[in-house]
VMD Tcl script that draws the C-alpha trace (Angstrom):
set ca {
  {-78.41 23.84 105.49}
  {-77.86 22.66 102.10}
  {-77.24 18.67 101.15}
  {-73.52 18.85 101.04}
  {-73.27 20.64 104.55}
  {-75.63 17.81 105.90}
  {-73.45 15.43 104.58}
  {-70.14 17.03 105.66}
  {-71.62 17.20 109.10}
  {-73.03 13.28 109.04}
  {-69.59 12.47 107.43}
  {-67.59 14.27 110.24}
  {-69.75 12.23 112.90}
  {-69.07 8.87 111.45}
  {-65.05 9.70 111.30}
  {-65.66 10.62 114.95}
  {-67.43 7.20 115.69}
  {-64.76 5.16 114.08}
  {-61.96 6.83 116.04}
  {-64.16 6.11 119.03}
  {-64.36 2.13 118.34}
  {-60.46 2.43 118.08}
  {-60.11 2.27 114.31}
  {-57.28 4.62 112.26}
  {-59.41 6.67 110.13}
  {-56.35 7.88 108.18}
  {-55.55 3.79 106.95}
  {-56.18 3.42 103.33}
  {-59.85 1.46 103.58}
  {-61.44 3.55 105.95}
  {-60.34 6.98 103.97}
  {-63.40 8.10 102.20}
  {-65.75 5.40 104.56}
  {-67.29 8.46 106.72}
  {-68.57 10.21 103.10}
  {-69.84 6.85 101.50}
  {-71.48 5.87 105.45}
  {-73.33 9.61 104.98}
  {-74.06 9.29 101.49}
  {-75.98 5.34 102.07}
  {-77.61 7.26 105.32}
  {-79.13 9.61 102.74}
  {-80.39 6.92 100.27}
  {-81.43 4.54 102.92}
  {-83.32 7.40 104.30}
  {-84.68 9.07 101.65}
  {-88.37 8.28 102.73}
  {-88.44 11.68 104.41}
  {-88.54 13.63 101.33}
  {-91.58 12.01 99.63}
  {-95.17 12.30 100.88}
  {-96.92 8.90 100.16}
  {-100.34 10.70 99.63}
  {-99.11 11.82 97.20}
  {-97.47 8.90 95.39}
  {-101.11 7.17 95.52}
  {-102.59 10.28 94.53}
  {-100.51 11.26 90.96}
  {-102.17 7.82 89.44}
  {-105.46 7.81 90.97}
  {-108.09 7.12 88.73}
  {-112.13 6.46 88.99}
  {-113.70 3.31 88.42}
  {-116.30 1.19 89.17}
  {-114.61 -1.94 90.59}
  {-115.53 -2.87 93.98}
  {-113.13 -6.69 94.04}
  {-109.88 -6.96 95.46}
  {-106.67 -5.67 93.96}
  {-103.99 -7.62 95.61}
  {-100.09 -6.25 95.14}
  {-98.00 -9.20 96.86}
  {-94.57 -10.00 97.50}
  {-93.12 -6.70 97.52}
  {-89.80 -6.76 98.69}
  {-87.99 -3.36 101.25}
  {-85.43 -2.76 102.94}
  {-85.50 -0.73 106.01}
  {-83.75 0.47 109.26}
  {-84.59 -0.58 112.54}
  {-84.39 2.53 114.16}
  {-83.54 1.05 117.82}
  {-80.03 -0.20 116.58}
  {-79.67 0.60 112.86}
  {-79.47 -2.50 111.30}
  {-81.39 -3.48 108.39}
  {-84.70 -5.11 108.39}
  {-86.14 -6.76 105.09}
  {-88.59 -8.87 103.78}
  {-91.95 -8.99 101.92}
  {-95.20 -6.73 102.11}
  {-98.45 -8.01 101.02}
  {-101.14 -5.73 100.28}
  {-105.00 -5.78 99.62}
  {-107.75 -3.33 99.38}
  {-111.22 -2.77 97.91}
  {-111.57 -0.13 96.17}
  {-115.03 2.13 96.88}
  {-114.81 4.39 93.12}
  {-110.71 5.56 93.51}
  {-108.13 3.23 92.06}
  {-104.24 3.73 92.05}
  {-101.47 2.74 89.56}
  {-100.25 -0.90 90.93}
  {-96.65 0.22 91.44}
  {-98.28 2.85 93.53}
  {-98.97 0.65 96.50}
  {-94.89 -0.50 95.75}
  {-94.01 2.93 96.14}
  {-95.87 3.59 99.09}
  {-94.02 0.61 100.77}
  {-90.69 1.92 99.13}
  {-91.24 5.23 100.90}
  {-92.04 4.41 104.00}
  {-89.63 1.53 104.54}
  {-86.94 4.42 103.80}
  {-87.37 5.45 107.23}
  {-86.17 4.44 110.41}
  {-88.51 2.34 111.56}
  {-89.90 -0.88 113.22}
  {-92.05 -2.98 111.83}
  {-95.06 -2.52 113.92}
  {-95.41 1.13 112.90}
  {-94.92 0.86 109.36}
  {-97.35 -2.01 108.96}
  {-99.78 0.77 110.08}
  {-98.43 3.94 108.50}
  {-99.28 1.93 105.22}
  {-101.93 1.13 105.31}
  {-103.32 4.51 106.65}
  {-101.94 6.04 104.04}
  {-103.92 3.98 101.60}
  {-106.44 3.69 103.50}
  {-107.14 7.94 103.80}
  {-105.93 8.84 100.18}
  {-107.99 6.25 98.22}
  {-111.19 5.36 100.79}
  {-111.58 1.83 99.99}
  {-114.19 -0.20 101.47}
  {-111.16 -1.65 102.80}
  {-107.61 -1.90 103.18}
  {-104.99 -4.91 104.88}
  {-101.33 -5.29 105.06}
  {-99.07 -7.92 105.96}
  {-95.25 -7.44 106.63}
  {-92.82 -10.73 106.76}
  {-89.28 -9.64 107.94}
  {-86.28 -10.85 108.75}
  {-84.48 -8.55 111.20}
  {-80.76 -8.04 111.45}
  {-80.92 -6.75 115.21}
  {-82.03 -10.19 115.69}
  {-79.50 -12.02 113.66}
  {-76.33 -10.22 113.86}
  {-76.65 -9.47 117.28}
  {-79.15 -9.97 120.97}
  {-80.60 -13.23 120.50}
  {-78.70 -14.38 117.33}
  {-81.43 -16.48 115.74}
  {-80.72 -16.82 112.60}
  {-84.05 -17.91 110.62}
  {-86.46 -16.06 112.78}
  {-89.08 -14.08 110.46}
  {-91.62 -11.54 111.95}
  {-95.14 -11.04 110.40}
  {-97.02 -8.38 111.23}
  {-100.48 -7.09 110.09}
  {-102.95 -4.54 110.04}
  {-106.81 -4.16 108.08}
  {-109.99 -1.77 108.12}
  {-113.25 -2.04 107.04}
  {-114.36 -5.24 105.26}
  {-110.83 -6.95 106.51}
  {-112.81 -6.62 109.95}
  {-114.51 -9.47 108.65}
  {-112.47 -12.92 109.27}
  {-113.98 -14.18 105.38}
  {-112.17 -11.40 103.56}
  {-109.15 -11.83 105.92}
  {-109.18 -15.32 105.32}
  {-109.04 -14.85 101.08}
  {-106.51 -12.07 101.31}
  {-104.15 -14.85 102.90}
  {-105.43 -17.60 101.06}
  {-104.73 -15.56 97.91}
  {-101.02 -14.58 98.95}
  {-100.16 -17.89 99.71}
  {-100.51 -18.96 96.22}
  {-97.96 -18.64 93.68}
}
mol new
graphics top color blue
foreach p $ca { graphics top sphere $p radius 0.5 }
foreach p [lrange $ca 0 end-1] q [lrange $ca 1 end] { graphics top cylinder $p $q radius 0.2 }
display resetview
């Protein structure tokens, strides 16, 4: 099925939908809403199509450097895929490299492709950093997630400033020292 048949067919769902919740789909702002709903679905989705493997690996270089690299406060925007509301925040990652570096925008584009997915939190806390984690073989890898979640906002519980951290380390982050400078580190500015 090619890309435009996909998004007839997601397009034709969505009209269905809003007739369902009792809207007119023929009234002049909802029109062309079912095309532009399929068309965000796409882009917000769009994780699917990229392997992150790969991302690390086309700017993965050798060198002898055996310190932390530390990307921080990278921002995403994701899906929770239990009600599909947004989820966003700030991923903070770390790892040690044992002879294989990456490009630093790398690690953002790892995040960027797998927050592109439905998701929750939990998973993609982990799916990160196995990804980097099994393409680069540091001595060590650890992630931290902070999110704000829509589901929780909007809707259920309605707590407005609620944040959810989440996090998830191998190797050398086993050890509560190298844990404890990772944070220390991302907490400065």
């Amino acid at each position: 099925m090619s890309q435009a048949d996909k998004d007839a067919t997601i397009a034709r769902h969505y009209s269905e939908i809003l007739r369902l919740l009792g809207e007119d789909v023929h009234r002049e702002g909802l029109q062309k809403t079912p095309e532009r709903v399929a068309e965000s679905m796409r882009f917000l989705t769009s994780g699917y199509q990229t392997d992150p493997e790969d991302v690390l690996r086309s700017a993965m270089f050798t060198e002898d450097y055996r310190q932390m690299v530390i990307v921080k406060d990278i921002d995403f925007y994701s899906m929770c895929e239990h009600h599909l509301l947004p989820f966003f925040g700030k991923a903070h990652i770390a790892y040690i490299p044992n002879k294989k570096i990456t490009g630093l925008s790398k690690i953002a584009r790892v995040v960027e492709v797998f927050s592109r997915r439905l998701q929750v939190q939990e998973r993609m806390t982990t799916q990160i950093k196995e990804c980097i984690q099994n393409t680069l073989n540091p001595m060590g890898v650890m992630v931290i997630l902070e999110a704000q979640h829509l589901c929780m906002q909007m809707r259920g519980i309605q707590k407005q400033h609620s944040t959810t951290t989440t996090s998830d380390f191998t190797g050398v982050f086993e050890q509560a020292k190298t844990r404890e400078e990772f944070i220390s580190l991302i907490r400065t500015k």
